[in-house]
C-alpha positions as CSV (number, residue, x, y, z in Angstrom):
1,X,88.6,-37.6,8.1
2,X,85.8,-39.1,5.9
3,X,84.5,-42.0,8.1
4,X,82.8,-42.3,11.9
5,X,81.4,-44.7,14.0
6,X,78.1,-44.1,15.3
7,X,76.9,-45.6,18.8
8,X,73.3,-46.8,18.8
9,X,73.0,-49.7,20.8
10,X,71.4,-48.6,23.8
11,X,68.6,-49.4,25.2
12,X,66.9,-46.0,26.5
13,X,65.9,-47.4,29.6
14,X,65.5,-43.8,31.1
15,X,63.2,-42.7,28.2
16,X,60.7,-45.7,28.0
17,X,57.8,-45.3,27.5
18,X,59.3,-43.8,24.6
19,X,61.6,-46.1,23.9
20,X,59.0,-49.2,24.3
21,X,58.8,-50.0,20.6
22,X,61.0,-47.7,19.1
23,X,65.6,-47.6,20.0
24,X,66.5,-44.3,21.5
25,X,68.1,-42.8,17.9
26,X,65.0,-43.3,16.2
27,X,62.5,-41.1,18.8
28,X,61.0,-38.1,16.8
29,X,62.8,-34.4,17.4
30,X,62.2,-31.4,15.4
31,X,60.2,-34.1,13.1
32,X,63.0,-36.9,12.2
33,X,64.8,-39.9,14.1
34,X,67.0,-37.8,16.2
35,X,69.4,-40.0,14.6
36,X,68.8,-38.3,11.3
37,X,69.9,-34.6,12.7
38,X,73.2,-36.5,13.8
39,X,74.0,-37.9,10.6
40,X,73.4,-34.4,8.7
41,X,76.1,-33.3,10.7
42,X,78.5,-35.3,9.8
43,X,77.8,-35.3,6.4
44,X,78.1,-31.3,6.7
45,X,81.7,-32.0,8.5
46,X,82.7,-34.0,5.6
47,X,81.8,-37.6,6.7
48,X,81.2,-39.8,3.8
49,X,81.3,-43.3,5.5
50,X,79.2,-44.0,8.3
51,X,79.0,-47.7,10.6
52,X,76.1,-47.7,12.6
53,X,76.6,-49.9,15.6
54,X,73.0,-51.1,16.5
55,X,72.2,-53.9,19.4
56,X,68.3,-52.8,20.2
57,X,65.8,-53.0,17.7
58,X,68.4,-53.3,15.5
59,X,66.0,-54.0,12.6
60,X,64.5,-50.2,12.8
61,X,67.1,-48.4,11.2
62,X,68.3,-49.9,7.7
63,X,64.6,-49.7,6.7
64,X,64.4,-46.1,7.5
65,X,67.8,-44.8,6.5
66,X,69.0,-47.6,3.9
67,X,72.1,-47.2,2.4
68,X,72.7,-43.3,3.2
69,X,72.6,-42.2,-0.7
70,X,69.3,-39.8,0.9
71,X,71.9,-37.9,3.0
72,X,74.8,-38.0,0.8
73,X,76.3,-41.0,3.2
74,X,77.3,-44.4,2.8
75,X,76.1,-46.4,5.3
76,X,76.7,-49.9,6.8
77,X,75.2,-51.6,10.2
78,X,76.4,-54.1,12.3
79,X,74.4,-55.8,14.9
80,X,75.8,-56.9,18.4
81,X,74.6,-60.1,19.9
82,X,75.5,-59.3,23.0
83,X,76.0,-55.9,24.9
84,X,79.9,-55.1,23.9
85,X,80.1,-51.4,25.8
86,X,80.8,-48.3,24.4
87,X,84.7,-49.7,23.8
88,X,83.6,-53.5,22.8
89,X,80.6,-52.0,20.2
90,X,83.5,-49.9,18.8
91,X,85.8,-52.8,18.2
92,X,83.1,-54.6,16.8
93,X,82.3,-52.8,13.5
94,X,86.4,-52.0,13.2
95,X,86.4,-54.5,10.3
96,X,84.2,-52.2,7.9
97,X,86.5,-49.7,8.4
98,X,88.6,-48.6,5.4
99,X,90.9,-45.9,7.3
100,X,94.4,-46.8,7.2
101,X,96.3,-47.3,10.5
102,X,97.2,-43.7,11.1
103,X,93.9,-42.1,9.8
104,X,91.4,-40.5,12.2
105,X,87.8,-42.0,12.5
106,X,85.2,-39.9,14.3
107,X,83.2,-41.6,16.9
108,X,79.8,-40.3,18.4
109,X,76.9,-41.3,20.5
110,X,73.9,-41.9,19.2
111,X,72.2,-40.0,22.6
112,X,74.0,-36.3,22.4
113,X,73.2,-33.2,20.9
114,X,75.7,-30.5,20.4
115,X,76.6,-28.2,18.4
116,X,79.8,-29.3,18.1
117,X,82.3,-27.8,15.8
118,X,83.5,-31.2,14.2
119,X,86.0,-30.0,11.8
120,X,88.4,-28.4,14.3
121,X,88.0,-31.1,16.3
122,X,89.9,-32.9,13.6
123,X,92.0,-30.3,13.4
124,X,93.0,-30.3,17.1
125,X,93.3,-34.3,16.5
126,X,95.7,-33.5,13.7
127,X,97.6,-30.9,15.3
128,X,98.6,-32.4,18.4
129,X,99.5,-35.8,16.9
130,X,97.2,-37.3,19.4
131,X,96.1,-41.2,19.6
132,X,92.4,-40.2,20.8
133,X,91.0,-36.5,20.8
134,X,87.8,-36.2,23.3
135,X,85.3,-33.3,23.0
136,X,85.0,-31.6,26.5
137,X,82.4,-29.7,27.4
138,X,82.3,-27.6,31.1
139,X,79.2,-28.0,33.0
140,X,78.0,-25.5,36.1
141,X,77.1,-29.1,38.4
142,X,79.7,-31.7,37.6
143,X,79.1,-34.1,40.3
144,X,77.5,-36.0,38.2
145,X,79.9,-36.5,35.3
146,X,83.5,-38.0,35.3
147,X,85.9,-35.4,35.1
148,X,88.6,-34.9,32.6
149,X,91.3,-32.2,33.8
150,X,94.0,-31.3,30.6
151,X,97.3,-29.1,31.1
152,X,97.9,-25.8,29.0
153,X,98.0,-27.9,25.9
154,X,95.0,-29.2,26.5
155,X,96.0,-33.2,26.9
156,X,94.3,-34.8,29.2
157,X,96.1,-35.7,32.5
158,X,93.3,-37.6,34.3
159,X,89.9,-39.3,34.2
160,X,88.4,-39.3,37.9
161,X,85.2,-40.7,38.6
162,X,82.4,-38.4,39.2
163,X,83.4,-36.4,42.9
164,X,81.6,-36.8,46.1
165,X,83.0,-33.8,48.0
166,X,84.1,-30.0,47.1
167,X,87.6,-31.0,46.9
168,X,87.5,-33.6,43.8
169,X,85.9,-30.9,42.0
170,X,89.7,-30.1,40.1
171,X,87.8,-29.0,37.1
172,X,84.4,-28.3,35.1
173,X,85.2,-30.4,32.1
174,X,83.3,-33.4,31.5
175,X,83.2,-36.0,28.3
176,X,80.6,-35.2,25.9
177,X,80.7,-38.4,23.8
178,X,82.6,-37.2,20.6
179,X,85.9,-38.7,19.8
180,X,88.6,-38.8,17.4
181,X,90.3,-42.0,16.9
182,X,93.7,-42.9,15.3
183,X,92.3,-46.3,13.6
184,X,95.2,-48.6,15.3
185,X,93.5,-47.5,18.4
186,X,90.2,-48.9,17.9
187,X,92.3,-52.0,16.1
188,X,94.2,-52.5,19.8
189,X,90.6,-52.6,21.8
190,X,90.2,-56.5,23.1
191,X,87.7,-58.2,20.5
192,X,84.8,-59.9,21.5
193,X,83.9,-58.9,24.9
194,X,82.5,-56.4,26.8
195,X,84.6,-53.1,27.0
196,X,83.9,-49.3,28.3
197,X,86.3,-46.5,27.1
198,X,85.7,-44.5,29.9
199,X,86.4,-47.1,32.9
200,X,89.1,-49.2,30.6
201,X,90.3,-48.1,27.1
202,X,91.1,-44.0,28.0
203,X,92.9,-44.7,31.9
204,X,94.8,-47.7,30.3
205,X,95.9,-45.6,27.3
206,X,96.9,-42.8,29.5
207,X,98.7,-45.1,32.0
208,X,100.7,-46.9,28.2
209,X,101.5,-43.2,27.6
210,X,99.1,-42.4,25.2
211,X,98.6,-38.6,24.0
212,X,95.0,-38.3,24.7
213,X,93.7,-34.1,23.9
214,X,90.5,-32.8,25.2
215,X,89.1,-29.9,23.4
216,X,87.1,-27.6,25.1
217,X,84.1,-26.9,22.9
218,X,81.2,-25.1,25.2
219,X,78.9,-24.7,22.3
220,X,75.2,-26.3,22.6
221,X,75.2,-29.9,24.1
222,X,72.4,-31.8,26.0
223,X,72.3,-35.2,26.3
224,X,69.3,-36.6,25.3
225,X,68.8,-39.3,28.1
226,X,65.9,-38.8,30.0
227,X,62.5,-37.6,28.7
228,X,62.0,-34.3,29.6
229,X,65.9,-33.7,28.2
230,X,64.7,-35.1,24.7
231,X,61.5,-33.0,25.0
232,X,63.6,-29.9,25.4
233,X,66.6,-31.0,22.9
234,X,63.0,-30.9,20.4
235,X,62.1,-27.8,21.3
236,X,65.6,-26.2,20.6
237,X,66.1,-27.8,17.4
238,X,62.6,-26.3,16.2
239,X,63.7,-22.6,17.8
240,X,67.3,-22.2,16.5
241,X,69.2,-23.0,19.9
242,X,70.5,-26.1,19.0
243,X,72.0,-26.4,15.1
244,X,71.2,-29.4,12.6
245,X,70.8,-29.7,8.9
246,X,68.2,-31.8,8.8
247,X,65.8,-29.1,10.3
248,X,63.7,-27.7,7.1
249,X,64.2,-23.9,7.5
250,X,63.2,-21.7,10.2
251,X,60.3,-22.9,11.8
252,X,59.5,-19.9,14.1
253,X,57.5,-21.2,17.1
254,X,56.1,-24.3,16.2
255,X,56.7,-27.0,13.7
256,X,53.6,-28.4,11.6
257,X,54.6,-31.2,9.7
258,X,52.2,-32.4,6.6
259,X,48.6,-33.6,6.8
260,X,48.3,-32.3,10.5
261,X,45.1,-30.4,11.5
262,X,45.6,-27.6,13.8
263,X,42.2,-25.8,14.6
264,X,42.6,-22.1,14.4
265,X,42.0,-21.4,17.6
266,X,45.2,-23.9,19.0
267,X,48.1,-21.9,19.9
268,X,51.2,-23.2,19.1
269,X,54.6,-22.3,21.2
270,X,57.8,-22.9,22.4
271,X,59.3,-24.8,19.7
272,X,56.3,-27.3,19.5
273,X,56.4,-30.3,16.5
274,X,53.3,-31.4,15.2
275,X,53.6,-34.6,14.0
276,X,52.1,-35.8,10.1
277,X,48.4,-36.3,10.7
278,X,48.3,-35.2,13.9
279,X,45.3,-33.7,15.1
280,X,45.3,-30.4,17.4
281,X,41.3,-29.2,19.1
282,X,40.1,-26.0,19.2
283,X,41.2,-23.7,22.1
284,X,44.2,-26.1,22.8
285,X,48.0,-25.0,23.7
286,X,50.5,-27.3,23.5
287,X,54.1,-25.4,24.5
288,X,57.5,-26.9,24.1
289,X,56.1,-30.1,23.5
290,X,56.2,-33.3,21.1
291,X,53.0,-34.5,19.7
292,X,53.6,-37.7,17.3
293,X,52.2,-38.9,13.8
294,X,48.1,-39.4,13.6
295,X,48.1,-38.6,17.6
296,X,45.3,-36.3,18.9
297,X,45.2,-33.1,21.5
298,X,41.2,-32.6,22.2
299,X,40.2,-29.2,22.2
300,X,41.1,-26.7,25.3
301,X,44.1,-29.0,26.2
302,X,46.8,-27.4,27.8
303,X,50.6,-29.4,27.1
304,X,53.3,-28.5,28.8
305,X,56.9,-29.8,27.9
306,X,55.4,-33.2,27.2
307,X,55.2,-35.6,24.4
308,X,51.9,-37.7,23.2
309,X,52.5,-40.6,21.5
310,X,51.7,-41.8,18.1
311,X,48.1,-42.6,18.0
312,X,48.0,-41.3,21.7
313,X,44.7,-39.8,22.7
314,X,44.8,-36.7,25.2
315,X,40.7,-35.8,25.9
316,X,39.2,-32.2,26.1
317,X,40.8,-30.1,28.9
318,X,43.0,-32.2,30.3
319,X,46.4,-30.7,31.3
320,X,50.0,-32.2,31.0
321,X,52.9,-30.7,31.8
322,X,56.3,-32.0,32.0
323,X,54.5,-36.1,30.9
324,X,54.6,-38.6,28.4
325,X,51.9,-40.4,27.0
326,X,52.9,-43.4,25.2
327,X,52.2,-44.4,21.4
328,X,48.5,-45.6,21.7
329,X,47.5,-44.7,24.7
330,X,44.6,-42.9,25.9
331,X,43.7,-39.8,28.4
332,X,40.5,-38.9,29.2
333,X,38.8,-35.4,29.5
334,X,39.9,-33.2,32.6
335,X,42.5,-35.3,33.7
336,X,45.3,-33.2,35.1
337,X,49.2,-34.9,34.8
338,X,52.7,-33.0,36.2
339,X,56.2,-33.8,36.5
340,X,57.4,-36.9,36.0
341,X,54.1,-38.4,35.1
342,X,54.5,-41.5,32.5
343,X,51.7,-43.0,30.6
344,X,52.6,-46.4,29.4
345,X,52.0,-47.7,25.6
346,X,48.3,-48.7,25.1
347,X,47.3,-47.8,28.5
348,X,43.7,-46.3,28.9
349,X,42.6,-43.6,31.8
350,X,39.0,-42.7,31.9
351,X,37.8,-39.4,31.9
352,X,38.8,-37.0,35.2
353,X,40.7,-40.1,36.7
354,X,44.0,-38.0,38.0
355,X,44.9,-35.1,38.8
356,X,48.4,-35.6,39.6
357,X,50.6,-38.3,39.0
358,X,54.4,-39.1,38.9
359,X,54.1,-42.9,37.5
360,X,50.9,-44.3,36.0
């Protein structure tokens, strides 16, 4: 398996206002495009051929990432006009393919970190003869996932919609957005229109007969889909918890990329990324959060499990925990912002304007 298919269409309506000017794959964790810890992986499993399938702000990511050679990839993009699904997107880029008909291509979202053990994922593919391998994952809550129950083999016998009562609970596996493909499979999608694998391509190739295999793999995942999930999936790429290539060495507590200023009276914890010229006061903390290129934390700040934006502005003592504050944007002294709270790109609050907040 040397090629995959990489998902990065969406439009990371959850995240805005990080998502305002920049598509979801390219947001900042552990001090890269999150994209960029995905595609070290798959270089590590062996990958050699990567299609990015782009829709949003397409034009961000062949500028950044280029041809691949950087990563030891070869990369290609291809841009849908119009919103094709998770099924239609796939279909879409088959034509760069060069897998043969039988040949397995690995498929991922561009919105999901795991530790995933790629390889024998492969290996199950191979192993079982199946048409479409799925990476399961068990969740303690699953009522808000589709469920995928498999037999003692492990090939999948259903996919039920996410349960509303105790009783449709038949199992804690869920789909955690990694495939295996046999090419002819993706060849067989409809062509251009809209198509989701989940609500069309898996149930029809079940009901055709298909051998679809789940493999249970309950190693790190998180997907990245709201902010306070990407804050965190950050944070445990900085600490260890969560495994990528692309993080440079152990980092300890905090990561401090170049040209940042960090007074030596901040404190720095929790997996926290300083971003390149960054600027951190004196007698600040900033725990388990983000803080973006050339942004600036005034001194005695206390962050919590946010992210400040590049160019963002968060004045003397002011407290955030569990916010964003958008690129550009600025937050005056003594302001105090908790869960949920969202300051939009280039927005301006004046000095001691809120103390709490769940939308501004």
């Amino acid at each position: 398996m040397t090629e995959a298919i990489l998902l990065v269409g969406g439009k990371g309506t959850r995240l805005r206002p990080l998502t305002v000017h920049t598509p979801k794959p390219m947001v900042p964790a552990a001090g890269v495009p999150f994209l960029t810890h995905q595609l070290a992986r798959a270089r590590a499993a062996g990958v050699e051929h990567v299609v990015l399938a782009t829709s949003y702000l397409a034009e961000v990511f062949e500028p950044y990432f280029g041809d691949g050679a950087a990563l030891g990839l070869r990369l290609e993009y291809v841009t849908e006009v119009e919103p094709l699904g998770t099924g239609g997107a796939i279909r879409n880029v088959a034509e760069r393919l060069d897998s043969g008909p039988d040949e397995p291509v690995l498929i991922f979202n561009g919105d999901i970190l795991t530790g995933l053990d790629i390889r024998a994922l492969v290996a199950e593919h191979r192993s079982a003869g199946a048409d479409v391998s799925l990476h399961l994952t068990r969740v303690q809550d699953p009522r808000a996932f589709g469920l995928v129950p498999t037999d003692g083999t492990g090939r999948v016998t259903a996919f039920l919609e996410k349960p509303q009562t105790p009783e449709e609970i038949v199992t804690d596996q869920i789909n955690a957005g990694a495939y295996v493909f046999r090419r002819s499979v993706i060849d067989a999608i409809p062509a251009g229109r809209p198509v989701s694998v989940e609500r069309e391509t898996f149930p029809g190739l079940l009901a055709d007969g298909a051998h679809l295999q789940g493999m249970v793999d309950s190693t790190y995942w998180l997907d990245l889909g709201t902010p306070q999930a990407f804050i965190r999936g950050s944070a445990d790429l900085v600490l260890g918890l969560a495994p990528s290539p692309a993080v440079p060495g152990r980092c300890g507590e905090a990561l401090v990329l170049p040209s940042a200023e960090v007074a030596p009276g901040a404190k720095l914890t929790g997996g926290t990324v300083i971003g390149a010229g960054a600027v951190i006061g004196e007698g600040a903390t900033v725990d388990g959060s983000t803080v973006l290129d050339d942004a600036v934390v005034g001194p005695g700040a206390v962050v919590t499990d946010s992210m400040v934006g590049r160019a963002a502005r968060v004045g003397a003592r002011t407290v955030l925990r569990g916010a964003v504050v958008g690129d550009g944007a600025r937050v005056g002294a003594d302001n105090e912002l908790h869960e949920g709270a969202r300051i939009w790109c280039g927005a301006s609050l004046p000095d001691a304007a809120i103390r709490f907040s769940s939308d501004a």
